[in-house]
TIVEX-624091 format. One record per residue: x, y, z of N, C-alpha, C, O in turn; chain. Coordinates in steps of 0.001 Angstrom, whole numbers, plus 500000, padded with zeros to 6 digits. Layout:
residues N
site n.x:X; n.y:Y; n.z:Z; ca.x:X; ca.y:Y; ca.z:Z; c.x:X; c.y:Y; c.z:Z; o.x:X; o.y:Y; o.z:Z; chain:A
...
***
This chain:
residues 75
site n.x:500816; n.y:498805; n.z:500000; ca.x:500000; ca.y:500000; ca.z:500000; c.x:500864; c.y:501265; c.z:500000; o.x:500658; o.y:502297; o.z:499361; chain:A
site n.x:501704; n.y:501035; n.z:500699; ca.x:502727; ca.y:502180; ca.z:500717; c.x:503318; c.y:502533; c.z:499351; o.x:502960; o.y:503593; o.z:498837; chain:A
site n.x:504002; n.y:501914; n.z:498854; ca.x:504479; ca.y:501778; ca.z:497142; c.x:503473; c.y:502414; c.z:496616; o.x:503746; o.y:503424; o.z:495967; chain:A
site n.x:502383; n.y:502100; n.z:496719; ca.x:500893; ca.y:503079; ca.z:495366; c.x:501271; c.y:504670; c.z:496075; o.x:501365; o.y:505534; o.z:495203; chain:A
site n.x:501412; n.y:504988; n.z:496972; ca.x:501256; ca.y:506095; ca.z:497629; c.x:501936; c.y:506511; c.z:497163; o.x:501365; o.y:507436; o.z:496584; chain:A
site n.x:503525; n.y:506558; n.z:496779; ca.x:505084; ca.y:507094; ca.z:496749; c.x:504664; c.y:507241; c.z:495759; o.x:504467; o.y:508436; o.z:495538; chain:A
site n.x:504243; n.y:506241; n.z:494522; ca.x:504259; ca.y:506595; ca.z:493048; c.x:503030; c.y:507512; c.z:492489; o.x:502947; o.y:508026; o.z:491373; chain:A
site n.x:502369; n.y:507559; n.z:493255; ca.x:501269; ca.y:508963; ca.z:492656; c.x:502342; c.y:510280; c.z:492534; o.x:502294; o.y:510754; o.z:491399; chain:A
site n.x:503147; n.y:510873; n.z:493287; ca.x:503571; ca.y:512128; ca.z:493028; c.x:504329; c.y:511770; c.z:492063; o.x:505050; o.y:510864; o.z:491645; chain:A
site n.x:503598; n.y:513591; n.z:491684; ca.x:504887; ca.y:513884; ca.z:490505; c.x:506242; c.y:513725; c.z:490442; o.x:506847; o.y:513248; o.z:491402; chain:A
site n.x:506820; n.y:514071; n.z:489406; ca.x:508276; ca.y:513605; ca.z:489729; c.x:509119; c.y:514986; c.z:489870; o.x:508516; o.y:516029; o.z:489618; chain:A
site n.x:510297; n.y:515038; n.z:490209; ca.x:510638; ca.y:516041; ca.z:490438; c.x:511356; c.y:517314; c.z:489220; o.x:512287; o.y:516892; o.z:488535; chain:A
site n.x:510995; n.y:518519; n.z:489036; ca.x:511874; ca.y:519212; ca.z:488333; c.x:512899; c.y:519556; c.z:488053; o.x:513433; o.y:520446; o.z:488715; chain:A
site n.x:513683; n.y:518846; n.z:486735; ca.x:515114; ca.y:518911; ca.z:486860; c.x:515749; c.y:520177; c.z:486042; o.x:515293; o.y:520891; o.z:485149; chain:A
site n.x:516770; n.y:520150; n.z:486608; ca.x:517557; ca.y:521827; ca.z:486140; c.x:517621; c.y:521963; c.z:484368; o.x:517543; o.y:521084; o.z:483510; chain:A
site n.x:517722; n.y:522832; n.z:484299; ca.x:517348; ca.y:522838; ca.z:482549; c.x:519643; c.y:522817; c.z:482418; o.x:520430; o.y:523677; o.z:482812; chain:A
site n.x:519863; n.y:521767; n.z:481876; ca.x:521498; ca.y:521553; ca.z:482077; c.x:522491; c.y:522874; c.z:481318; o.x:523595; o.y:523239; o.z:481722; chain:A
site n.x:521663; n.y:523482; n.z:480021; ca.x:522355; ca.y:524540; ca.z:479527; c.x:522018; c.y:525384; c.z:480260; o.x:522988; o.y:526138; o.z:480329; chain:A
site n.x:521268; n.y:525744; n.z:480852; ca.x:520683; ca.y:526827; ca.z:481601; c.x:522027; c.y:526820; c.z:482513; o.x:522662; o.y:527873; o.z:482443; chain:A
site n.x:522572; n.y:525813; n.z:483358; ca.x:522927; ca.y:525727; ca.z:484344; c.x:524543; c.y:526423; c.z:483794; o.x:525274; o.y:527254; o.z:484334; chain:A
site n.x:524646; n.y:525822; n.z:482776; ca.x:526186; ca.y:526221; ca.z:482455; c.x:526061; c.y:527696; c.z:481792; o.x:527127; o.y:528262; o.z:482034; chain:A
site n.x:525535; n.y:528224; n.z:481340; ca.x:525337; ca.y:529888; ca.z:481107; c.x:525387; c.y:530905; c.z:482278; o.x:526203; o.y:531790; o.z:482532; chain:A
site n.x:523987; n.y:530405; n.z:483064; ca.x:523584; ca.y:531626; ca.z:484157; c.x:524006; c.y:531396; c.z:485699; o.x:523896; o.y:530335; o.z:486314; chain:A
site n.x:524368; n.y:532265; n.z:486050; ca.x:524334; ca.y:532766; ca.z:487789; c.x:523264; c.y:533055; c.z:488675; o.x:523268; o.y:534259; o.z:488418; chain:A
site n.x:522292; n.y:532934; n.z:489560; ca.x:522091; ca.y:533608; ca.z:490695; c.x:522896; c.y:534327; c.z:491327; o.x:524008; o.y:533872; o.z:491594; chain:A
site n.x:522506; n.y:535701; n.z:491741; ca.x:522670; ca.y:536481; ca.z:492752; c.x:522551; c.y:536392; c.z:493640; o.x:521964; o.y:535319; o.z:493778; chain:A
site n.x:522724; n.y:536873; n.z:494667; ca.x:523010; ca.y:536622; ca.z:495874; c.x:520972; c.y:537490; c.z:496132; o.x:520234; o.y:537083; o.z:497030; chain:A
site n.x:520622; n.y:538410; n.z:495317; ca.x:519935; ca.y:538784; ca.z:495283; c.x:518665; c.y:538605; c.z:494532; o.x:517674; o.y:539324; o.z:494660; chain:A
site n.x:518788; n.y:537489; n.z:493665; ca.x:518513; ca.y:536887; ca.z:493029; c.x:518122; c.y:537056; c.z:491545; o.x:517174; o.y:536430; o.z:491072; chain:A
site n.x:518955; n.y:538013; n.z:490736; ca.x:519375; ca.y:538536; ca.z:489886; c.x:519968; c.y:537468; c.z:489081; o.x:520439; o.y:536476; o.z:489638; chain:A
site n.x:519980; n.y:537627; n.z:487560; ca.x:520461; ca.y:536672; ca.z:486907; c.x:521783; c.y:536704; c.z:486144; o.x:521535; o.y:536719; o.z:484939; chain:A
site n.x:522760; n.y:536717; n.z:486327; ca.x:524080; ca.y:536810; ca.z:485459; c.x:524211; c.y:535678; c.z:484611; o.x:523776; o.y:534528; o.z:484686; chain:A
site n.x:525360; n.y:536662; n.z:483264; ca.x:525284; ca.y:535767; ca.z:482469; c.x:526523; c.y:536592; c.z:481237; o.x:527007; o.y:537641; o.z:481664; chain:A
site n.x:526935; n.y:536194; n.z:479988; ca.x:527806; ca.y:536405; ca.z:479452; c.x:527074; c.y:537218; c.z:478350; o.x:526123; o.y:536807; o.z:477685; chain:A
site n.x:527908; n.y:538931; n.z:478224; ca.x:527661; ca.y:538947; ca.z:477151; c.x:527007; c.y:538945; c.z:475867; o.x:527963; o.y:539620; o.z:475485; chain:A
site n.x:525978; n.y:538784; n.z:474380; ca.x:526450; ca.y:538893; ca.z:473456; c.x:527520; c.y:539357; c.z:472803; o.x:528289; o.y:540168; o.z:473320; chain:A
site n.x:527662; n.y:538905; n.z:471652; ca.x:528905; ca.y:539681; ca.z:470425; c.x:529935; c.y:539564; c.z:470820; o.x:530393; o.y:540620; o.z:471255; chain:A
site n.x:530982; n.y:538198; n.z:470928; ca.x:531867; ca.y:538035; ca.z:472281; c.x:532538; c.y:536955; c.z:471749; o.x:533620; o.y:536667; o.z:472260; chain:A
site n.x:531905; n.y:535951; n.z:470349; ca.x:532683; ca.y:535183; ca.z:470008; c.x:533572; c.y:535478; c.z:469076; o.x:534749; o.y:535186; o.z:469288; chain:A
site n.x:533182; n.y:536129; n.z:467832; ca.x:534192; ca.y:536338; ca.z:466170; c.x:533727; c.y:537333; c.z:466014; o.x:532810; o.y:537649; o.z:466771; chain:A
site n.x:534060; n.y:538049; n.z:465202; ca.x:534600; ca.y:539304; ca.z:464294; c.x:535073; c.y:540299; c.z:465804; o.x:534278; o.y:541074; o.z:466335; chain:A
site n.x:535991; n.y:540152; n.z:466128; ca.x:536332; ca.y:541165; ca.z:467105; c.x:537370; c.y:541971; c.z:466569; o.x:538002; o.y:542819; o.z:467198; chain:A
site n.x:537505; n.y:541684; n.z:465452; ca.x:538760; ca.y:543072; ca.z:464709; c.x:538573; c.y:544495; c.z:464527; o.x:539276; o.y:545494; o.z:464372; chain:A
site n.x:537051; n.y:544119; n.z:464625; ca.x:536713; ca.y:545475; ca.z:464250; c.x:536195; c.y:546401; c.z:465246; o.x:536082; o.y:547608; o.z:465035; chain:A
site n.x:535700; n.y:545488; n.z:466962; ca.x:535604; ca.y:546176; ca.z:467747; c.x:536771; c.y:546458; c.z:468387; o.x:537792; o.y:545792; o.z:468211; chain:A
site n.x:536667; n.y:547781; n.z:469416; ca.x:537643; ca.y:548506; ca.z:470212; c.x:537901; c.y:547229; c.z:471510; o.x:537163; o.y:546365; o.z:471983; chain:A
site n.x:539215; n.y:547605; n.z:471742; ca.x:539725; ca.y:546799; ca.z:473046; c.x:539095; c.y:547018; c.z:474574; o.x:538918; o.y:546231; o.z:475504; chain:A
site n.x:538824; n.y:548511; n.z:474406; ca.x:537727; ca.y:548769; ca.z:475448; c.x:536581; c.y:548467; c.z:475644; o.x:536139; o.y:548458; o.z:476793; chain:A
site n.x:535477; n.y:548001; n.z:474101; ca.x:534494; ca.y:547402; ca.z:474217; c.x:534620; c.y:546048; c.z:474342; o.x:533832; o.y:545612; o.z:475181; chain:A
site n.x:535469; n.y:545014; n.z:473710; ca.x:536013; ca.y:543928; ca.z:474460; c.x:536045; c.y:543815; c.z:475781; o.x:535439; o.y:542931; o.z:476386; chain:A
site n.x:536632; n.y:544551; n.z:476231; ca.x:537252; ca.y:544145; ca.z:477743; c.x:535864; c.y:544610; c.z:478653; o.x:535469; o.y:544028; o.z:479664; chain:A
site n.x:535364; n.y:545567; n.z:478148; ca.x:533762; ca.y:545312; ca.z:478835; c.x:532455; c.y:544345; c.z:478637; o.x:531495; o.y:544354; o.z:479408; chain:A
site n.x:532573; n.y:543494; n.z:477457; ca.x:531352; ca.y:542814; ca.z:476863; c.x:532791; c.y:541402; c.z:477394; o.x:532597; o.y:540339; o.z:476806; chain:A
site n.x:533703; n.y:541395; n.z:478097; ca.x:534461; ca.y:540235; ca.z:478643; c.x:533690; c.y:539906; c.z:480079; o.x:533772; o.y:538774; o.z:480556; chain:A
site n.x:533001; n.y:540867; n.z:480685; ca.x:532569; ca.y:541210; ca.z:482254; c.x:531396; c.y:540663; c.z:482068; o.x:530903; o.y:540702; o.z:480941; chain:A
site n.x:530768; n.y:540092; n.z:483055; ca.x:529641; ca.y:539231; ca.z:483378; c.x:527971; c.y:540398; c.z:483224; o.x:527873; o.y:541457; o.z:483843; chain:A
site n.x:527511; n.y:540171; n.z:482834; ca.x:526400; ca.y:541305; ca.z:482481; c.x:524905; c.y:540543; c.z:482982; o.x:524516; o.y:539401; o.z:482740; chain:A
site n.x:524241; n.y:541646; n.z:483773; ca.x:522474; ca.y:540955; ca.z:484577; c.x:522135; c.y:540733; c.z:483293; o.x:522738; o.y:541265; o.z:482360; chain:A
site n.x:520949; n.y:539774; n.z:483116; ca.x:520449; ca.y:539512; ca.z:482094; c.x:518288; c.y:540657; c.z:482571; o.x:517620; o.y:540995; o.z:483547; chain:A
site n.x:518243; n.y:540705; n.z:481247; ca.x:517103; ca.y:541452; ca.z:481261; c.x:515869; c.y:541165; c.z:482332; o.x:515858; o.y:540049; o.z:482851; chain:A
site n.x:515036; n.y:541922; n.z:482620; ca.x:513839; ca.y:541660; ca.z:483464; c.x:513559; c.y:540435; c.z:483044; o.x:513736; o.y:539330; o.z:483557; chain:A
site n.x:513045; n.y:540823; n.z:481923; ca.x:512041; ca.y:540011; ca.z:480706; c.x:512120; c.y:538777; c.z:480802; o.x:511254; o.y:537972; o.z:481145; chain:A
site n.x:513667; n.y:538543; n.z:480352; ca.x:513924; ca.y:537264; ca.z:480425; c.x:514172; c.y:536300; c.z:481996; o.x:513941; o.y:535101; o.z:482151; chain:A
site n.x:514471; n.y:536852; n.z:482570; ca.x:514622; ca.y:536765; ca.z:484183; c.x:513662; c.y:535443; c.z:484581; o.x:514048; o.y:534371; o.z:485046; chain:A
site n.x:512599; n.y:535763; n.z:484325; ca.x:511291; ca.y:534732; ca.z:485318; c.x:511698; c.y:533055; c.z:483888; o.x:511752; o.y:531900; o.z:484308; chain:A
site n.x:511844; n.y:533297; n.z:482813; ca.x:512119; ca.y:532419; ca.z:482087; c.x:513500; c.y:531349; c.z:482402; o.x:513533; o.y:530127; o.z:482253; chain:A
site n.x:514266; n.y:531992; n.z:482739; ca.x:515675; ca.y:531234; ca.z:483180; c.x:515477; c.y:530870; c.z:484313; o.x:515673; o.y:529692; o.z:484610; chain:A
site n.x:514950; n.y:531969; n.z:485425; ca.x:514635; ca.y:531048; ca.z:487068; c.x:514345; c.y:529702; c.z:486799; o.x:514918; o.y:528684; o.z:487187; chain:A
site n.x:513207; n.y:529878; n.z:485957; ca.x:512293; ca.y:528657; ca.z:485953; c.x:512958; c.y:527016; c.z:485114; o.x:512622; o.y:525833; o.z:485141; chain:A
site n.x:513781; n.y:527632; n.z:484599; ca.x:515055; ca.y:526627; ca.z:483715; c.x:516374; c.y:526347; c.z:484968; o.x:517272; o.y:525508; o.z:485050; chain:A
site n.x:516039; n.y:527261; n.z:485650; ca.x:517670; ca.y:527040; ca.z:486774; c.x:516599; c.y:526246; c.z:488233; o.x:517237; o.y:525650; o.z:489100; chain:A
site n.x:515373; n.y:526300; n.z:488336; ca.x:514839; ca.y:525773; ca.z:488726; c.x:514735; c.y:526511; c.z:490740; o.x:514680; o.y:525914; o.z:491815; chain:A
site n.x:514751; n.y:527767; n.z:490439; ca.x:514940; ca.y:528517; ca.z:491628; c.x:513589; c.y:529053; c.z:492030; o.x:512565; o.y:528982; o.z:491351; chain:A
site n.x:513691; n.y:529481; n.z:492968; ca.x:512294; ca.y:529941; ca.z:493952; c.x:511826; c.y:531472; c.z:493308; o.x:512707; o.y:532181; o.z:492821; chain:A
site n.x:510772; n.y:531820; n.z:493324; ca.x:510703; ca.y:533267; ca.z:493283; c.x:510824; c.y:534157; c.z:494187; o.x:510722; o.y:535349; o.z:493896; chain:A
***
């Protein structure tokens, strides 16, 4: 009887795995993340815009509640 019981629940939500290797939580719970425009043609950008689009950048509101839900975090 016990066994029927355990197997009614759902199963559990697993981390979305690319998600995991892209984004950060904050300590605040903010989403970090890398960049665009960061892989090729960099000849033509400045070393200063490099070395800033190199730095970890929040990712948008917008997208925010979409990745939680892929990193599998609380609201």
């Amino acid at each position: 009887m016990r066994s029927a019981i355990i197997n009614r629940r759902m199963p559990k939500m697993k981390t979305h795995s690319g998600a995991k290797k892209r984004f950060k939580l904050t300590a605040n719970g903010k989403v970090k993340g890398r960049h665009p425009f960061t892989s090729h043609i960099l000849e033509k950008k400045s070393p200063k815009r490099k070395r800033s689009l190199g730095r970890p950048a929040l990712i948008s509101d917008d997208d925010t509640p979409r990745i939680k839900r892929m990193l599998g975090a609380r609201k």
